[in-house]
C-alpha positions in Angstrom: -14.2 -80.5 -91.4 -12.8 -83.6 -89.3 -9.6 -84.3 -89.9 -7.9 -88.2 -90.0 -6.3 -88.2 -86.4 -2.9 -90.3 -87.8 -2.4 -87.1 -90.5 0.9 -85.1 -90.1 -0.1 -81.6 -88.5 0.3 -78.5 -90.8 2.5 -76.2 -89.7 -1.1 -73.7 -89.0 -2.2 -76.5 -86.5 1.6 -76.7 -85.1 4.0 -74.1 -86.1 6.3 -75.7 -83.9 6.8 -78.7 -86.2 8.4 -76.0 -88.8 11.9 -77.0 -88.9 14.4 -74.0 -87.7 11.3 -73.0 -86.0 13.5 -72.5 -82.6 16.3 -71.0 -84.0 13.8 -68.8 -85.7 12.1 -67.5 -82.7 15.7 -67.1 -81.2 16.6 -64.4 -83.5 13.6 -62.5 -83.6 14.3 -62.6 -79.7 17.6 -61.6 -79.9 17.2 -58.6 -81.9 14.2 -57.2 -79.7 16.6 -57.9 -76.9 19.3 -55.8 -78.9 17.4 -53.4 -79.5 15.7 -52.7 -76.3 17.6 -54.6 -73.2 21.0 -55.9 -74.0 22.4 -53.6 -76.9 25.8 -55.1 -77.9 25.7 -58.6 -76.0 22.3 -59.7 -77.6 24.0 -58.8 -81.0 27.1 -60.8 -80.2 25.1 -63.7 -79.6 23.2 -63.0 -83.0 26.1 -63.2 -84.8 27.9 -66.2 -83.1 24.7 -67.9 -84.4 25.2 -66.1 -87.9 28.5 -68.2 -88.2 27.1 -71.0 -87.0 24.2 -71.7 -88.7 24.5 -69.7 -91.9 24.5 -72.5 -94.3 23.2 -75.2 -92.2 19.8 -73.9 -90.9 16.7 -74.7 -92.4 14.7 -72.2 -94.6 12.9 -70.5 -92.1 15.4 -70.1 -89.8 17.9 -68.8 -92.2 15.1 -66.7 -93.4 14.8 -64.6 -89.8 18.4 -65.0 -89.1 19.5 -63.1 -92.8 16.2 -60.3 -91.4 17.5 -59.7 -87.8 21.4 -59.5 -88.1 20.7 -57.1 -91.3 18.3 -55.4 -89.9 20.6 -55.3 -86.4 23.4 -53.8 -88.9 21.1 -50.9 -90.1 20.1 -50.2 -86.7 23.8 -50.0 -85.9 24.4 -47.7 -88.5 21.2 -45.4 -88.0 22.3 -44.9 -84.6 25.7 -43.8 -85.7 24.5 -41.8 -87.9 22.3 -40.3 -85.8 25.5 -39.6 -83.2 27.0 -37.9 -86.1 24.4 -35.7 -86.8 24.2 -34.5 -83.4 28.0 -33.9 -83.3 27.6 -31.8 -86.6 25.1 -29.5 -85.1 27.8 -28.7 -82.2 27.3 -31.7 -79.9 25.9 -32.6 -76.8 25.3 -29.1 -75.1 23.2 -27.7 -78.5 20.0 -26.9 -77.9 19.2 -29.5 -81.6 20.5 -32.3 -80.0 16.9 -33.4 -78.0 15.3 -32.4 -81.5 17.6 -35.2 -82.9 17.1 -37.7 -80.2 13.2 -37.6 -80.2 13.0 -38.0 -83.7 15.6 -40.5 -84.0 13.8 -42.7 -81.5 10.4 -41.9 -82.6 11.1 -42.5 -86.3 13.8 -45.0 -86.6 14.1 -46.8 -83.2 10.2 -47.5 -82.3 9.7 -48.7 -86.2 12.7 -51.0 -85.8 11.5 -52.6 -82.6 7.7 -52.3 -84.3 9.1 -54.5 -87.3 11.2 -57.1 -84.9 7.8 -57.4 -83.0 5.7 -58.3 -86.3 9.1 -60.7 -87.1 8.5 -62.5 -83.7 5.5 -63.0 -84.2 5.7 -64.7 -87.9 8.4 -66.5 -86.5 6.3 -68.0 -83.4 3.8 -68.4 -86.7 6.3 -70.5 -88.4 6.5 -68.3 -91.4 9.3 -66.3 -93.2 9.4 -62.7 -92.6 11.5 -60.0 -94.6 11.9 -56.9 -93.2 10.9 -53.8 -95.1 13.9 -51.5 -96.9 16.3 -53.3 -94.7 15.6 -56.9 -95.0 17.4 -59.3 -97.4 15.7 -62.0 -99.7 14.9 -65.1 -98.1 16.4 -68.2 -100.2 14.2 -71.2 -100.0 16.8 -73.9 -100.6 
């Protein structure tokens, strides 16, 4: 199929063109980054661009901005929860507490960072992604 060379690309042939598509990428960046590098700064700068883009981003932007800080929330609280639970079983020193720690990362941390992973990449895509359990509609004003 030959296309007509003065036709607007699709956002298949140039997902790039998407608009938000940078601010998009960002925040799939920043939350693999949060979750795996920079815990706490990467998050700060997630939500500095929460505030500042919130109502003025385009669709897919505002789309995997919503995902990543709520999904960046819920990894906050799984890990505190997680903290908790080790404290309950008589802390650091128990003999549970590795028990804890290897399922907490092998259940809850590696499927966060595997979801953020699949978000980058329908982010690079220029598609909306909504994260499973924890994600939030996307609106499509």
């Amino acid at each position: 199929m030959t296309r007509d060379p003065d036709s607007m690309p699709t956002p298949r042939d140039n997902p790039s063109a998407v608009p938000g598509y940078r601010l998009a990428v960002a925040c799939e960046a920043l939350y693999l980054i949060n979750l795996m590098i920079a815990p706490g700064l990467a998050f700060l700068v997630l939500v500095v661009l929460w505030f500042r883009h919130q109502r003025s981003a385009p669709p897919l932007a505002r789309c995997h901005l919503a995902q990543t800080l709520s999904a960046s929330l819920w990894a906050g609280a799984l890990l505190v929860a997680a903290n908790g639970l080790i404290v309950a079983i008589g802390g650091y020193d128990a003999p549970g507490t590795w028990v804890v720690v290897v399922l907490y990362f092998t259940a809850c941390h590696s499927t966060l960072i595997f979801f953020g992973a699949v978000g980058l990449s329908r982010a690079m895509a220029g598609e909306t992604w909504r994260f499973p359990l924890v994600g939030r509609p996307c609106d499509e004003r």
